[in-house]
Biopython code that builds the backbone (N, CA, C, O; Angstrom):
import numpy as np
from Bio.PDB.StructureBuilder import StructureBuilder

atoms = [
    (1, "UNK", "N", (92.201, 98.151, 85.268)),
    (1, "UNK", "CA", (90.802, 98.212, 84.944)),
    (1, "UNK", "C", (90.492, 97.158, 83.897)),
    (1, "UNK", "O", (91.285, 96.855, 83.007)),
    (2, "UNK", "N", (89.160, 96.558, 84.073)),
    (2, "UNK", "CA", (89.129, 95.715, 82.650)),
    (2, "UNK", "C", (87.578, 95.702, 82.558)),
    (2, "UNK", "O", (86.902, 96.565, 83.117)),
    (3, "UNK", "N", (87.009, 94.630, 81.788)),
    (3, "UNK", "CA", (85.823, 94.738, 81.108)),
    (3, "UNK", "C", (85.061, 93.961, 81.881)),
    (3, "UNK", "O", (85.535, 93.256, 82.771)),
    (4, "UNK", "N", (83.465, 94.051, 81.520)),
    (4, "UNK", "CA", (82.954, 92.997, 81.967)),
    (4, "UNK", "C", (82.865, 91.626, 81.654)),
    (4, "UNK", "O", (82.116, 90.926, 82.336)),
    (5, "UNK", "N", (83.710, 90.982, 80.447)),
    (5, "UNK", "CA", (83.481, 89.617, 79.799)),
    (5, "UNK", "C", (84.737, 89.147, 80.693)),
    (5, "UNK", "O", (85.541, 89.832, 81.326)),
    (6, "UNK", "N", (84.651, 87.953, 80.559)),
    (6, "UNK", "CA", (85.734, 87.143, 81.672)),
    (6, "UNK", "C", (86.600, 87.150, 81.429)),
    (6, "UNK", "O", (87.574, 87.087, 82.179)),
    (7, "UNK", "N", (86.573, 87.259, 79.866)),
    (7, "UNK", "CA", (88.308, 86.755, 79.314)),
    (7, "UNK", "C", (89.178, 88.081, 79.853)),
    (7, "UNK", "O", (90.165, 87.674, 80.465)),
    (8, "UNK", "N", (89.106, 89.766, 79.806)),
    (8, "UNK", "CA", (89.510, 90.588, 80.429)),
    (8, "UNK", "C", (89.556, 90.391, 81.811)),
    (8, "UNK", "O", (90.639, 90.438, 82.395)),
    (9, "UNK", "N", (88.320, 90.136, 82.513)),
    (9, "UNK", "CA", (88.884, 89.788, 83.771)),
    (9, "UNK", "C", (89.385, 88.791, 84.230)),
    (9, "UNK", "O", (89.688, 88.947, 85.413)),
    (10, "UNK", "N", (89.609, 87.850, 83.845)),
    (10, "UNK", "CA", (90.859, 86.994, 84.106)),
    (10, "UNK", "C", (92.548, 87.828, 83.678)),
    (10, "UNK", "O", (93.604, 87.697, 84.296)),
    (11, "UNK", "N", (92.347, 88.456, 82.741)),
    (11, "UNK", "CA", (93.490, 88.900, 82.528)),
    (11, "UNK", "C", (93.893, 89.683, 83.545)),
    (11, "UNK", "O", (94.982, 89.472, 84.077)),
    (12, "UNK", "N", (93.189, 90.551, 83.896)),
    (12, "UNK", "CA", (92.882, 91.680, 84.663)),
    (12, "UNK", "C", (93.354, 91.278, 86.059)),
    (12, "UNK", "O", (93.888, 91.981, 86.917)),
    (13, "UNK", "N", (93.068, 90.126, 86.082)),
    (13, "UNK", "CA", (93.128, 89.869, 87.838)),
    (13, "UNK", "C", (94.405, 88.489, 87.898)),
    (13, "UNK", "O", (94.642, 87.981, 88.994)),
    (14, "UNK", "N", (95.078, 88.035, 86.746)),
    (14, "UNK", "CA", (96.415, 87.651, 86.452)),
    (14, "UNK", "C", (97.073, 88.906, 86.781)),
    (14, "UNK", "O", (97.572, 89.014, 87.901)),
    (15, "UNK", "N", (97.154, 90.070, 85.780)),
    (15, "UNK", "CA", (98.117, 90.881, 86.012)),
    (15, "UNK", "C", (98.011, 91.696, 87.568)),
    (15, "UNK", "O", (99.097, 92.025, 88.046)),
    (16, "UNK", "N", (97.046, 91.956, 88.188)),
    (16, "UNK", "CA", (97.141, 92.324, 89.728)),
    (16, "UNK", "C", (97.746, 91.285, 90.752)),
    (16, "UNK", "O", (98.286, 91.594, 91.814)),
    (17, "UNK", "N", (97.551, 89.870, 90.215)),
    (17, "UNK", "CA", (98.440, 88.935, 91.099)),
    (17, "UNK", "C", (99.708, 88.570, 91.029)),
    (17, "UNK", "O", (100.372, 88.061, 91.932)),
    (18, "UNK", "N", (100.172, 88.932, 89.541)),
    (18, "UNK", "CA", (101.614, 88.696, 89.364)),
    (18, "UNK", "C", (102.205, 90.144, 89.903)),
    (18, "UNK", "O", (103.352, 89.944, 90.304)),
    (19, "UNK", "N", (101.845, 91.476, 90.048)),
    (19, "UNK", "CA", (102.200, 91.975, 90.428)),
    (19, "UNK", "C", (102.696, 91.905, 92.039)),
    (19, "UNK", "O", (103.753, 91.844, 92.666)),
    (20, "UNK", "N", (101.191, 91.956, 92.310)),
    (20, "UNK", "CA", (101.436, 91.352, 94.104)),
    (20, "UNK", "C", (102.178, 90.626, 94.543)),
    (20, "UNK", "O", (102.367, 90.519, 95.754)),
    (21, "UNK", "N", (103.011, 89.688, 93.306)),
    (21, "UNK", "CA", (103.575, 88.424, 94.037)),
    (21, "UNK", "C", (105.399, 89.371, 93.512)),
    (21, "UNK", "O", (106.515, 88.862, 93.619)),
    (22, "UNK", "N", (105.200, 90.221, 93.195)),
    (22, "UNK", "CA", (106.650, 90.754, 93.004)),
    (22, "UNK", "C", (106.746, 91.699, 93.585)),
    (22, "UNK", "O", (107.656, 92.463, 93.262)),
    (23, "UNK", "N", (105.838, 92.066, 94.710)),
    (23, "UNK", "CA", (106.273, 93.031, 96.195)),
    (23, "UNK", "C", (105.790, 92.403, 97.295)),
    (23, "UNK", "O", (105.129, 92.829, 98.242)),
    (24, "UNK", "N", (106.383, 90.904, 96.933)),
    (24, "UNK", "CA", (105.967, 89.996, 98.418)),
    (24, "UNK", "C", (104.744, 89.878, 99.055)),
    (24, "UNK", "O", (104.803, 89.562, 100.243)),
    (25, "UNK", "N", (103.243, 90.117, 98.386)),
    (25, "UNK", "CA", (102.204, 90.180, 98.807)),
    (25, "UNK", "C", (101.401, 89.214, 98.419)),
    (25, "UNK", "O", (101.455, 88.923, 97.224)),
    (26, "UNK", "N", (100.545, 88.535, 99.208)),
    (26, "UNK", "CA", (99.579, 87.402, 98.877)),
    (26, "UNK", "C", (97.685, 88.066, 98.739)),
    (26, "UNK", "O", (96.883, 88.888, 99.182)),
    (27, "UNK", "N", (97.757, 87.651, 98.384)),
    (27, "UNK", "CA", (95.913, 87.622, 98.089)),
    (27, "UNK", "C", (95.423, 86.874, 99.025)),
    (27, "UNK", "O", (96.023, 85.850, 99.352)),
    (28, "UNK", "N", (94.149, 87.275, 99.677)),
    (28, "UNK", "CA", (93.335, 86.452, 100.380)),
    (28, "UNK", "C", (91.948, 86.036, 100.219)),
    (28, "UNK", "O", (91.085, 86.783, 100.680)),
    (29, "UNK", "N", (91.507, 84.671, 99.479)),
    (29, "UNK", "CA", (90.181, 84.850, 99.041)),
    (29, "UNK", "C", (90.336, 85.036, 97.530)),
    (29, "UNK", "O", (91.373, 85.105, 96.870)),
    (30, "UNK", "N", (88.970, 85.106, 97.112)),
    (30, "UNK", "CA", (88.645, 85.337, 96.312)),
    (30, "UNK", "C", (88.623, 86.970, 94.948)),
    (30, "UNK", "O", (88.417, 88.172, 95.118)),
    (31, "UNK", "N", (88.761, 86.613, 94.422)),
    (31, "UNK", "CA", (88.622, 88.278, 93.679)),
    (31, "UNK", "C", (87.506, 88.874, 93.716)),
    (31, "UNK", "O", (86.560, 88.260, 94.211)),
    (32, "UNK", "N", (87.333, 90.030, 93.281)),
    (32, "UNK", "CA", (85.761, 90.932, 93.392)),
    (32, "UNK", "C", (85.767, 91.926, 92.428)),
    (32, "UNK", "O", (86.298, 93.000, 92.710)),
    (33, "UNK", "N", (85.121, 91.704, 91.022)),
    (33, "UNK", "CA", (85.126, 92.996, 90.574)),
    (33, "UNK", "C", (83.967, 94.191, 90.726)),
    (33, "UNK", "O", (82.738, 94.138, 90.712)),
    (34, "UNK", "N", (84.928, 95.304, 90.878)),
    (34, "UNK", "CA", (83.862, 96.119, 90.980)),
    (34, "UNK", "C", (83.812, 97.125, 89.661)),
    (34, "UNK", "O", (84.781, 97.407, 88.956)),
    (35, "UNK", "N", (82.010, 97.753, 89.443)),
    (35, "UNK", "CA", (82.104, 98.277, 88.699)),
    (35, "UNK", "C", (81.005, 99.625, 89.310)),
    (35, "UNK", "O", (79.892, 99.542, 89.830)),
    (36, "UNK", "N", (81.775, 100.717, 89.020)),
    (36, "UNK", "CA", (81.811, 102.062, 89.528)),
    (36, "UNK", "C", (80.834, 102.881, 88.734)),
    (36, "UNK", "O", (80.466, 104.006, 89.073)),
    (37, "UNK", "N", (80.300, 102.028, 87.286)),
    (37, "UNK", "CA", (79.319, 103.118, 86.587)),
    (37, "UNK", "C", (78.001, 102.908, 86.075)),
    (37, "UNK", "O", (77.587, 101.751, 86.161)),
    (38, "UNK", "N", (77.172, 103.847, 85.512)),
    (38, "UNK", "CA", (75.457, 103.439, 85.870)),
    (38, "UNK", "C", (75.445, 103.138, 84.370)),
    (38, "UNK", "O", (76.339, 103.180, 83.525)),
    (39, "UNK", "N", (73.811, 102.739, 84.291)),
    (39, "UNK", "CA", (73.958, 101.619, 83.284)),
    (39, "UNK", "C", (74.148, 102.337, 81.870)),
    (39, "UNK", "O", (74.464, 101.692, 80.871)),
    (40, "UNK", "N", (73.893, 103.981, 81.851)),
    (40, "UNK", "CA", (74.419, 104.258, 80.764)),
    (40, "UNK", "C", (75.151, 105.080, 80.370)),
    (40, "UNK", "O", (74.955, 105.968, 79.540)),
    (41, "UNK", "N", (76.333, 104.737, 81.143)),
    (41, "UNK", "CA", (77.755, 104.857, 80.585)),
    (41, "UNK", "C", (78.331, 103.763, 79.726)),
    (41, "UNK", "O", (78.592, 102.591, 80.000)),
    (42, "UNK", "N", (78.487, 104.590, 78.397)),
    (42, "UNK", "CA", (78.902, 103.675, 77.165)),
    (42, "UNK", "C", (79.893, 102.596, 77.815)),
    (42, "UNK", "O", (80.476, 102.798, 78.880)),
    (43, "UNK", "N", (80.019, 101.402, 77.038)),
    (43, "UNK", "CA", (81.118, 100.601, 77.387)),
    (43, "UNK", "C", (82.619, 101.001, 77.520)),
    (43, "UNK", "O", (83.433, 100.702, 78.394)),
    (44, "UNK", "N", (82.754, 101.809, 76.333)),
    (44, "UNK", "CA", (84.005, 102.005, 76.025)),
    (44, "UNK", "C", (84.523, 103.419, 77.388)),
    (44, "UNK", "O", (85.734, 103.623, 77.478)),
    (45, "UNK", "N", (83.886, 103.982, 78.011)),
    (45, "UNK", "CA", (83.892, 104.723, 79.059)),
    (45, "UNK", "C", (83.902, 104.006, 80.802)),
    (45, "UNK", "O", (84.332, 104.532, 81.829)),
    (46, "UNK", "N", (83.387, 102.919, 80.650)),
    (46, "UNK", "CA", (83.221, 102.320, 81.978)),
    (46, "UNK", "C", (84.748, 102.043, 82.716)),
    (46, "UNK", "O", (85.766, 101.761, 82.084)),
    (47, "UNK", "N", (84.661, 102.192, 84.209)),
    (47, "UNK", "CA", (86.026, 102.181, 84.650)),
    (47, "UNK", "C", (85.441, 100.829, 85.414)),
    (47, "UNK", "O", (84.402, 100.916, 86.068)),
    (48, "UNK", "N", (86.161, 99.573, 85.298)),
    (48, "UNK", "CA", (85.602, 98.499, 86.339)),
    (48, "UNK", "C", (87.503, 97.953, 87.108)),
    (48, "UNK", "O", (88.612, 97.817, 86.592)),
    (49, "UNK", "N", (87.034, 97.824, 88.316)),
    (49, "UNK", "CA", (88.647, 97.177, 88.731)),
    (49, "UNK", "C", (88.242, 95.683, 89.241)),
    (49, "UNK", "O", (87.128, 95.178, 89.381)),
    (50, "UNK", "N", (89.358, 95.236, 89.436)),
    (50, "UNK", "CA", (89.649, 93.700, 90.522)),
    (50, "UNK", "C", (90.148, 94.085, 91.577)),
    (50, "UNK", "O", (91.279, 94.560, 91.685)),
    (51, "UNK", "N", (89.450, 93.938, 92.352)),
    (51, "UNK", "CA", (89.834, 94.303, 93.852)),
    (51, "UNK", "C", (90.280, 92.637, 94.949)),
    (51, "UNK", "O", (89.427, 91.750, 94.962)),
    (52, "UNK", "N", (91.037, 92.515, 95.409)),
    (52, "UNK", "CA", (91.496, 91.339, 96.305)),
    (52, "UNK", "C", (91.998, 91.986, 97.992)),
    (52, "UNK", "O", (92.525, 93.031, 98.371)),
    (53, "UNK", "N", (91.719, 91.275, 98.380)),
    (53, "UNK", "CA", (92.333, 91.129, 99.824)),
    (53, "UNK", "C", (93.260, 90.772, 100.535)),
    (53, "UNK", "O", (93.124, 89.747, 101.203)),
    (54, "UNK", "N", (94.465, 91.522, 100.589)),
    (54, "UNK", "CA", (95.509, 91.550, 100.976)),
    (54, "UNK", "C", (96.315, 91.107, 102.647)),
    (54, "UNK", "O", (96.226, 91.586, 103.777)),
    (55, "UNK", "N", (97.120, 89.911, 102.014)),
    (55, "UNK", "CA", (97.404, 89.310, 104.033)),
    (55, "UNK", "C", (98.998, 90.008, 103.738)),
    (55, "UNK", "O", (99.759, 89.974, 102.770)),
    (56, "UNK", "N", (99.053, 90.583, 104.967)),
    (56, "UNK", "CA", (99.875, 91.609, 105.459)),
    (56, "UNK", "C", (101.128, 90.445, 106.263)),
    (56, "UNK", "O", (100.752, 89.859, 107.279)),
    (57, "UNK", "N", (101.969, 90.295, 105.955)),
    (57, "UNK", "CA", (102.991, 89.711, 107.105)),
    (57, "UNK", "C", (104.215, 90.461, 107.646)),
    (57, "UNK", "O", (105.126, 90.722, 106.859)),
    (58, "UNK", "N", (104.294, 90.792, 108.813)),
    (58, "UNK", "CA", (105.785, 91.525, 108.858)),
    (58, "UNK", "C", (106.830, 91.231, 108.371)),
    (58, "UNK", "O", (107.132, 90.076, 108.072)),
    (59, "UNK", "N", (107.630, 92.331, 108.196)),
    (59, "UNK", "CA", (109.244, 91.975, 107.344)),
    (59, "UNK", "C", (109.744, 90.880, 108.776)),
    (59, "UNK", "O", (110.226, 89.801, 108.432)),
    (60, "UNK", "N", (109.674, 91.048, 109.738)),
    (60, "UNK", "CA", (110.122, 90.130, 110.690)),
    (60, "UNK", "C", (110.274, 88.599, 110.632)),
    (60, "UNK", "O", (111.156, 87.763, 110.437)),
    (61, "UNK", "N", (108.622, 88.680, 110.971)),
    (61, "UNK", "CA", (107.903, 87.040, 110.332)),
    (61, "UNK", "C", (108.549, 86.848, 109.181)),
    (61, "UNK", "O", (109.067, 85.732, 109.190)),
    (62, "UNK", "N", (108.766, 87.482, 108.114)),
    (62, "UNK", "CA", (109.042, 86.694, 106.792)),
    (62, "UNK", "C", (110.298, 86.341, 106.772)),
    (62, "UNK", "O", (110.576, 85.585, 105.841)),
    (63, "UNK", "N", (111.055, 86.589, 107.390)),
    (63, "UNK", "CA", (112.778, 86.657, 107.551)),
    (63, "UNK", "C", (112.855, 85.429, 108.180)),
    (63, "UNK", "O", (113.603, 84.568, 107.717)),
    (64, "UNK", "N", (111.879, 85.125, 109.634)),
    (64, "UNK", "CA", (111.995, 83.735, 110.162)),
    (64, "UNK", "C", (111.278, 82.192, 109.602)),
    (64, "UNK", "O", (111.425, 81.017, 109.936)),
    (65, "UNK", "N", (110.418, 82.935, 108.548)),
    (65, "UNK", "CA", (109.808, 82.166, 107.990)),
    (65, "UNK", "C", (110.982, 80.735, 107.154)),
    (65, "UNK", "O", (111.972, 81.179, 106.573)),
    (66, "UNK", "N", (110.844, 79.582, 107.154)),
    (66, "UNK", "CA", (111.381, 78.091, 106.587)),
    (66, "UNK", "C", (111.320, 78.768, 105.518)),
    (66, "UNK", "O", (111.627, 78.253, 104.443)),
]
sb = StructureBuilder()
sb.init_structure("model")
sb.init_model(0)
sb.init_chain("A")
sb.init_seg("    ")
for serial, (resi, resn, name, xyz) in enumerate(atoms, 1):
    if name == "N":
        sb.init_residue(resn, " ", resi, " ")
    sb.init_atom(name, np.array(xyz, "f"), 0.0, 1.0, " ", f" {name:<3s}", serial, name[0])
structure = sb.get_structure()
C-alpha cells in the first residue's frame, strides 16, 4: 500500500516489481494506482495499492527459452 505523493509510489511500485522479478514474473504495461477510499477518509487511514499486469509464461516455455 502507499500514499498518494509519488515519492511513495514509486517506492511502492519498486518494491512490487522487485518482488515479481523473484518469482519469475514480468509486468505488463504500465502501473495503476488504485485508491479504494472516499474523500473523507483521513490520510493516515487511506488504503491505496499499485496494481500491474501480469504476463503469465509456462514453466515449459521458460525452460526452452535462450
Amino acid at each position: 500500500m502507499c500514499s498518494t505523493n509519488g515519492i511513495e509510489r514509486d517506492r511502492s511500485q519498486e518494491w512490487l516489481l522487485e518482488h515479481l522479478s523473484r518469482l519469475d514474473l514480468e509486468a505488463r504495461g504500465e502501473s495503476t494506482l488504485l485508491q479504494h477510499n472516499d474523500p473523507w477518509t483521513p490520510p493516515f487511514m487511506r488504503t491505496n495499492e499499485v496494481e500491474v499486469e501480469l504476463e503469465v509464461v509456462p514453466e515449459r516455455l521458460r525452460r526452452e527459452a535462450p
